[in-house]
C-alpha positions as CSV (number, residue, x, y, z in Angstrom):
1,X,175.7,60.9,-83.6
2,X,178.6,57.9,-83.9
3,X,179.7,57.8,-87.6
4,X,179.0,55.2,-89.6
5,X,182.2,53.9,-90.0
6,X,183.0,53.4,-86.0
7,X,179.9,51.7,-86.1
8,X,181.1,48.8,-88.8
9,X,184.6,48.9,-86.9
10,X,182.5,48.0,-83.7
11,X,180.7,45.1,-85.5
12,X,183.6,43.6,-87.5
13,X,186.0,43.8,-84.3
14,X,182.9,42.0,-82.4
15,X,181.9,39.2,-85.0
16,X,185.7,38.7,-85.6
17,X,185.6,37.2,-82.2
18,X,182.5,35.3,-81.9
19,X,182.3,34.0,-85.5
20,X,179.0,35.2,-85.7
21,X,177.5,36.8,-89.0
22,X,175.9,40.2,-88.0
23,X,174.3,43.8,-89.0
24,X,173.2,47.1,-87.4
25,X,169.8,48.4,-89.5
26,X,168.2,51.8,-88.6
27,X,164.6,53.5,-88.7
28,X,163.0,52.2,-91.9
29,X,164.4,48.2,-91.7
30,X,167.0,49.6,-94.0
31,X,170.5,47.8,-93.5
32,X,173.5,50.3,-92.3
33,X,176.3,48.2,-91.6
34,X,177.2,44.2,-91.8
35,X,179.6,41.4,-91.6
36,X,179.1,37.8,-92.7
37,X,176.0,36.2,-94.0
38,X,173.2,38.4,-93.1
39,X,171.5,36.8,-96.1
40,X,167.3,37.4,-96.0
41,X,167.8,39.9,-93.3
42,X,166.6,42.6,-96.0
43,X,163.6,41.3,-96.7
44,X,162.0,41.0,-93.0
45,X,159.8,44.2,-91.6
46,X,162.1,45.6,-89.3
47,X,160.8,48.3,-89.3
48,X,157.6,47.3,-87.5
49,X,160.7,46.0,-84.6
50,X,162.1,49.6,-84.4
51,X,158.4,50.8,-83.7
52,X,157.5,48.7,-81.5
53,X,158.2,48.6,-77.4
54,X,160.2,45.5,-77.5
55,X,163.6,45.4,-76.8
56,X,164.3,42.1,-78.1
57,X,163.0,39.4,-80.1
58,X,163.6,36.6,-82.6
59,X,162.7,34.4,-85.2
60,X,164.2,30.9,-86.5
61,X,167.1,32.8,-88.2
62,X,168.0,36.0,-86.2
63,X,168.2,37.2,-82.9
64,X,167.0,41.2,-82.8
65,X,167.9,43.6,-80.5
66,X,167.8,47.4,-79.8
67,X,170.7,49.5,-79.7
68,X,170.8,53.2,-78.3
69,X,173.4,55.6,-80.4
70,X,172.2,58.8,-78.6
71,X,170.3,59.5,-81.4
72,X,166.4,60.5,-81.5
73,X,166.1,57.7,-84.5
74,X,166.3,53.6,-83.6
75,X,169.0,51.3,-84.6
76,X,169.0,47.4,-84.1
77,X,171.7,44.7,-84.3
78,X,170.4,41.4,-86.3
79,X,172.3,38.4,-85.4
80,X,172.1,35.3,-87.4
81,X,171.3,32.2,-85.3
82,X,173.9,29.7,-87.6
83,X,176.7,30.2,-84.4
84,X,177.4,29.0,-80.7
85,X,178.5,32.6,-79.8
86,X,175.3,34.1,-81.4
87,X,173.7,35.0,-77.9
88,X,177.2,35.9,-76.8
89,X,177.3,38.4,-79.9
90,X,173.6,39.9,-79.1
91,X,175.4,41.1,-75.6
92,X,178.6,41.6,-76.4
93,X,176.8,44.2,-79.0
94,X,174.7,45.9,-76.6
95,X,177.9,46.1,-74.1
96,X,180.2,47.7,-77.1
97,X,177.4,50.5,-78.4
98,X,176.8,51.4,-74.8
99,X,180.1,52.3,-74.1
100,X,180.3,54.2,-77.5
101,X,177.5,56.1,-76.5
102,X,179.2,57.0,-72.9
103,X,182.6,57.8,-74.9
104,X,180.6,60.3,-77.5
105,X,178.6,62.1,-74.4
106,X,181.7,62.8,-72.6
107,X,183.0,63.7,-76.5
108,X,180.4,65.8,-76.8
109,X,180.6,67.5,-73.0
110,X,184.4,68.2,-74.0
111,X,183.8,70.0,-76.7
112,X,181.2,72.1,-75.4
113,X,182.9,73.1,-73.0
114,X,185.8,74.0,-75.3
115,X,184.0,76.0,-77.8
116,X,182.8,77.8,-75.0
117,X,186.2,78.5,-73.7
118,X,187.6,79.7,-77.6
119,X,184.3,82.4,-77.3
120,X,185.4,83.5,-73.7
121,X,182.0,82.6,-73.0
122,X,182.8,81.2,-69.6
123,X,183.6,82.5,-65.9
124,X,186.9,81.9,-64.1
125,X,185.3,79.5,-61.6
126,X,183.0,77.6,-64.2
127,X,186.4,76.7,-66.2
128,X,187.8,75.7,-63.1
129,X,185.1,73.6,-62.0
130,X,184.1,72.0,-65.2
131,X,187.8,71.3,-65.9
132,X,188.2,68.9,-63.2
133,X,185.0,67.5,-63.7
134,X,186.1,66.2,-67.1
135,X,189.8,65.3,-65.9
136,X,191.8,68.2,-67.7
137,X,194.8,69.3,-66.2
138,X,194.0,73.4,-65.5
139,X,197.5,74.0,-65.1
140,X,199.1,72.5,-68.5
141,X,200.5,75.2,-70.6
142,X,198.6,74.8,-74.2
143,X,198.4,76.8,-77.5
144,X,195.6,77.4,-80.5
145,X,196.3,76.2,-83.9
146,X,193.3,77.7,-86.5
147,X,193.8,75.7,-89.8
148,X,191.5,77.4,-92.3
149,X,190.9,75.1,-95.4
150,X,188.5,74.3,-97.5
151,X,188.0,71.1,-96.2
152,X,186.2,69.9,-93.0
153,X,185.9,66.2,-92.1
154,X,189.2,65.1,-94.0
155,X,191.5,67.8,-92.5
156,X,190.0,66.6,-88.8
157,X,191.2,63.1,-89.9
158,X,194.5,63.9,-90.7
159,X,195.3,65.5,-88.1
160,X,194.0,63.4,-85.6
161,X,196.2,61.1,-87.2
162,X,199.4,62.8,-86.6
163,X,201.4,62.2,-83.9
164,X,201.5,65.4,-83.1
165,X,198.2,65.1,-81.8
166,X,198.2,63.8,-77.9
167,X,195.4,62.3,-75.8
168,X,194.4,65.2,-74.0
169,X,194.7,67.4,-77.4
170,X,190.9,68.8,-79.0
171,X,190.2,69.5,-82.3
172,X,186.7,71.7,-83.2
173,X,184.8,74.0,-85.1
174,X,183.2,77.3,-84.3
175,X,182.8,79.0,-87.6
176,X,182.7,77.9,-91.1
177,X,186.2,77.0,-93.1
178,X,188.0,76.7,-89.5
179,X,188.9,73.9,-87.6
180,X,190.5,74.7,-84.1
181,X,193.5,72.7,-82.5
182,X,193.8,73.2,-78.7
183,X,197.1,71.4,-78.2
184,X,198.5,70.5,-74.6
185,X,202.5,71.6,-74.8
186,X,204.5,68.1,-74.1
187,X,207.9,69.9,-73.5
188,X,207.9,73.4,-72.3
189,X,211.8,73.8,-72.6
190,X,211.2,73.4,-76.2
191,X,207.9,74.3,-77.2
192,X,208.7,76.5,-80.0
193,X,210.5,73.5,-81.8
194,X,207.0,71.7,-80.8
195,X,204.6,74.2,-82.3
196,X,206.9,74.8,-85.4
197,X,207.1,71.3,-85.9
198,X,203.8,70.5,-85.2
199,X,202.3,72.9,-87.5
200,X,204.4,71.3,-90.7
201,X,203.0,68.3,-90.0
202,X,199.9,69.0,-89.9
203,X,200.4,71.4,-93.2
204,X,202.0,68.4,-95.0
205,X,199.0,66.0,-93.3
206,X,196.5,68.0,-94.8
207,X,198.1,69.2,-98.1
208,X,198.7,65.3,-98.9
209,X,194.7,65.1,-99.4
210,X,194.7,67.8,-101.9
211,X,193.2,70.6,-99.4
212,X,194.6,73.9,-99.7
213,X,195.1,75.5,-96.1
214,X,196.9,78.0,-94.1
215,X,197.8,77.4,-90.4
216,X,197.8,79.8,-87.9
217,X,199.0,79.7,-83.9
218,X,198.6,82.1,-80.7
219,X,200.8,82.5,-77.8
220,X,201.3,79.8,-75.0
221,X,198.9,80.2,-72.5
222,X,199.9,79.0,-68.7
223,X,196.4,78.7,-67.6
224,X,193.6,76.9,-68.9
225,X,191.1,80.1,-68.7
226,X,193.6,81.6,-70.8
227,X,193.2,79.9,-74.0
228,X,190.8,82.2,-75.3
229,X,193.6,84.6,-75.9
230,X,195.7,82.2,-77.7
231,X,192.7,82.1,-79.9
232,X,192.3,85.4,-80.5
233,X,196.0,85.6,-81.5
234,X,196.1,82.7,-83.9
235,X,192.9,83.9,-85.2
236,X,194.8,87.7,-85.6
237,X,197.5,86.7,-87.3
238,X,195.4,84.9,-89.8
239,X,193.8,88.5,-90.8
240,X,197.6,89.5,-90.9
241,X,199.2,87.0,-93.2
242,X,195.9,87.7,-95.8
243,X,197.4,91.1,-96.1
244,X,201.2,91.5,-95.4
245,X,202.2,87.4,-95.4
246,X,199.9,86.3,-98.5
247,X,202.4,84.0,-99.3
248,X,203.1,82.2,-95.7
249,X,201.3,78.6,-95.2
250,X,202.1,79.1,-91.7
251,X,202.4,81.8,-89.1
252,X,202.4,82.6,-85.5
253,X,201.1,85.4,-83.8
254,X,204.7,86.3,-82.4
255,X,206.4,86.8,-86.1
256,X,203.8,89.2,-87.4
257,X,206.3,92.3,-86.7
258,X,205.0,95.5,-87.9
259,X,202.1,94.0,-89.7
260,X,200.4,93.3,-86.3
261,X,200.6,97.0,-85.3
262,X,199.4,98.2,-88.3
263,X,196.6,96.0,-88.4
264,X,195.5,97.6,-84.8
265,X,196.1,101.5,-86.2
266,X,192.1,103.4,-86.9
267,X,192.3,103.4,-90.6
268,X,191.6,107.1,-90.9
269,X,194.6,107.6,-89.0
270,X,196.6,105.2,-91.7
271,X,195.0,107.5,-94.6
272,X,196.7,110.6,-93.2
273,X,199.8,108.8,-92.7
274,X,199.8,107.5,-96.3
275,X,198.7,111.4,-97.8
276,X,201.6,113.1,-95.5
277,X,204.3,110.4,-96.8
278,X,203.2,110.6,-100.7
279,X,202.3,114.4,-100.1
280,X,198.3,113.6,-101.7
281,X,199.8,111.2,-104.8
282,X,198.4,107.9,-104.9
283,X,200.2,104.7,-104.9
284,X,198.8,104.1,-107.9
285,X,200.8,106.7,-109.6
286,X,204.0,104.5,-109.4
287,X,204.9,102.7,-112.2
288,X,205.1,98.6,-111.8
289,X,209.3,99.6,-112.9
290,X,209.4,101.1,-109.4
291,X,207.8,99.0,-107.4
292,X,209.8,96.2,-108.4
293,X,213.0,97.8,-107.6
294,X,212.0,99.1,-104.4
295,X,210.7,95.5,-103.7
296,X,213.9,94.0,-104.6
297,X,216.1,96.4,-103.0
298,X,214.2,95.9,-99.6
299,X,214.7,92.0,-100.2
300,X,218.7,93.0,-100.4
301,X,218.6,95.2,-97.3
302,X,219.0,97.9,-99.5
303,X,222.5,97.3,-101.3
304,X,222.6,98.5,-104.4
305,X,225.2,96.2,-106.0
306,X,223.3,92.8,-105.3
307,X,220.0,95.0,-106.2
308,X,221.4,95.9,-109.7
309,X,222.9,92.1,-110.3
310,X,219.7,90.7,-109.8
311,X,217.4,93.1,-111.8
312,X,220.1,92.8,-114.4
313,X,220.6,96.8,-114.9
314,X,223.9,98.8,-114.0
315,X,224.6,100.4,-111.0
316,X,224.0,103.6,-111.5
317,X,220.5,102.9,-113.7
318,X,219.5,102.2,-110.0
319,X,221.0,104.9,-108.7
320,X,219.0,107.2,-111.0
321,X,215.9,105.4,-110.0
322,X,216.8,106.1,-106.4
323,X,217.4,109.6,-106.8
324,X,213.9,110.1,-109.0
325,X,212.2,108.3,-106.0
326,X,213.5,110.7,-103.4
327,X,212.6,113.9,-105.7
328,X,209.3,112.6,-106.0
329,X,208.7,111.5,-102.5
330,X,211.5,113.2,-100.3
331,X,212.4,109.9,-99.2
332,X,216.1,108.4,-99.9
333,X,215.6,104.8,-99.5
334,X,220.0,104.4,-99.1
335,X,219.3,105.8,-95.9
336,X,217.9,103.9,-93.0
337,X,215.6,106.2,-91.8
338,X,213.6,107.2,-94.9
339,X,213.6,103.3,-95.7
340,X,211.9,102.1,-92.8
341,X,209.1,105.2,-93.5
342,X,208.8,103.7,-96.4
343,X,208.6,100.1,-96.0
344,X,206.0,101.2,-93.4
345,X,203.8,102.9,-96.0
346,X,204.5,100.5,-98.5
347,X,202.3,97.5,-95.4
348,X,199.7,100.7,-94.6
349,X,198.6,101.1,-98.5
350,X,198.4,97.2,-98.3
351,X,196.5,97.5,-95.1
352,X,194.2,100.4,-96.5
353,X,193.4,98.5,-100.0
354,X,192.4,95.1,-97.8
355,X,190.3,97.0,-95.6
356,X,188.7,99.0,-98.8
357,X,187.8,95.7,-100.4
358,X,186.0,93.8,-97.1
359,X,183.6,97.3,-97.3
360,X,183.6,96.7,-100.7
């Protein structure tokens, strides 16, 4: 259906021309949209108009006609008779709403046939063929955005807005909370810049109407067929960042690091990772003491004089605290080795409490 507002944008750009004083009613006589002196129009039994077979018709003050939105309800245009270019209007009307309605069916067709491409629910030749049927370059190399938000129609206007956002760019919807950003890459040389920029703007876009949202992005895909996959990444590193990246507005599929492969390990298989490393103690046995100085000391890729400045305790009060770590644990976070084991456990017990809580 065409919105209500491109609707009174089509009649004020039309009567701005002719002079004429005009408005689109709908099923019921009720009036939807005007401009000028539409004055008495309320009144008359339109209604009775929209039921009937004619097209057209008239009385002393208005001219009536029928317009077709693509819709299974009837709209009208009333034009008052008080111009030259009233007749004029009543066509130019019917010319303007039919294009509108050829513009939202190939709208419409485009979308289709890219929510059907996100779902992969398309063969290679049907891409291929409907593709050049609707004029879009196969070839162009293009990437995913998902914005999740709590927002729908406002978060589609801003970003439609941006600049950012090219001609042969789409912007849809296949689940609740998500809007989906197929974006066509403009400079391949420098597409990283491009998504990385892109994806502030629309973050600051969105943001600036008081909408929370995070925004997520896949790989670049070559092939048109291939965007599914960049949608299953962006989508992928959305579950990530919940978990390992909580605090990231935006991410991309190729930064999620280790988090990525943990997401993909069984999770019975992370259990008897995490009982091996903490030999059957939980995490919850360490005090909140620790765990702030192991997270600190990982932030300072683990030296101990920038750790100790910034928690404000002397060197060797960390040092103990490093040493009753290792004799509970067996690990020696000073040495490489045992720190990577650990950071890694540290992301699996996130991983296993995130997964506890969706069965939950």
């Amino acid at each position: 259906m065409i919105s209500t507002h491109i609707i009174q944008n089509t009649l004020n750009d039309t009567t701005d021309i002719t002079g004429a004083s005009a408005a689109v009613f709908e099923r019921g006589g009720h009036i939807l949209v005007s401009k000028g002196d539409v004055e008495g129009l309320a009144e008359l039994r339109m209604d009775a108009f929209l039921r009937s077979n004619e097209q057209e018709t008239e009385n002393e003050d208005f001219y009536f006609v029928k317009l077709d939105l693509g819709t299974d309800s009837a709209y009208a245009a009333a034009v008052r008779k008080n111009s030259d270019n009233a007749a004029m209007t009543v066509k130019l009307l019917q010319a303007q709403f039919k294009n509108l309605l050829t513009a939202q069916k190939e709208r419409i067709d485009k979308d289709d046939f890219v929510k059907n491409l996100l779902l992969d629910n398309l063969l290679q030749i049907d891409i291929f063929n409907r593709s050049r049927k609707l004029g879009l370059d196969y070839k162009a190399p293009r990437v995913v955005f998902v914005i999740e938000s709590n927002g729908r129609d406002a978060v589609y206007d801003a970003v439609r807005a941006l600049p950012f956002f090219g001609d042969n760019d789409f912007m849809t919807g296949v689940d609740e909370g998500r809007q989906i950003v197929v974006h066509e890459i403009r400079n391949r040389e420098e597409a990283g810049k491009e998504l990385k920029a892109g994806a502030k703007d629309m973050l600051k876009a969105i943001t600036e109407q008081n909408i929370d949202c995070c925004i997520a992005y896949g790989s670049v895909v070559k092939e048109l067929k291939d965007v599914s996959l960049s949608y299953k990444e962006a989508r992928l590193a959305h579950d990530v960042r919940k978990i390992f990246y909580e605090d990231s507005k935006i991410i991309s599929y190729d930064k999620l690091g280790i988090g990525r492969l943990i997401y993909q390990l069984p999770i019975n298989l992370c259990r008897m990772f995490i009982n091996e490393i903490f030999d059957g103690r939980t995490f919850d046995e360490f005090d909140e003491e620790t765990l702030s100085t192991i997270n600190k000391f990982f932030e300072n890729n683990l030296n101990v004089s920038e750790t100790s400045r910034q928690l404000f305790i002397h060197r060797n009060t960390l040092v103990y605290r490093l040493d009753k770590l290792q004799k509970t644990v067996g690990l020696d976070l000073r040495v490489f080795d045992d720190a990577i084991t650990f950071k890694i456990a540290l992301m699996v017990v996130k991983y296993i409490d995130y997964m506890d809580r969706l069965d939950y």
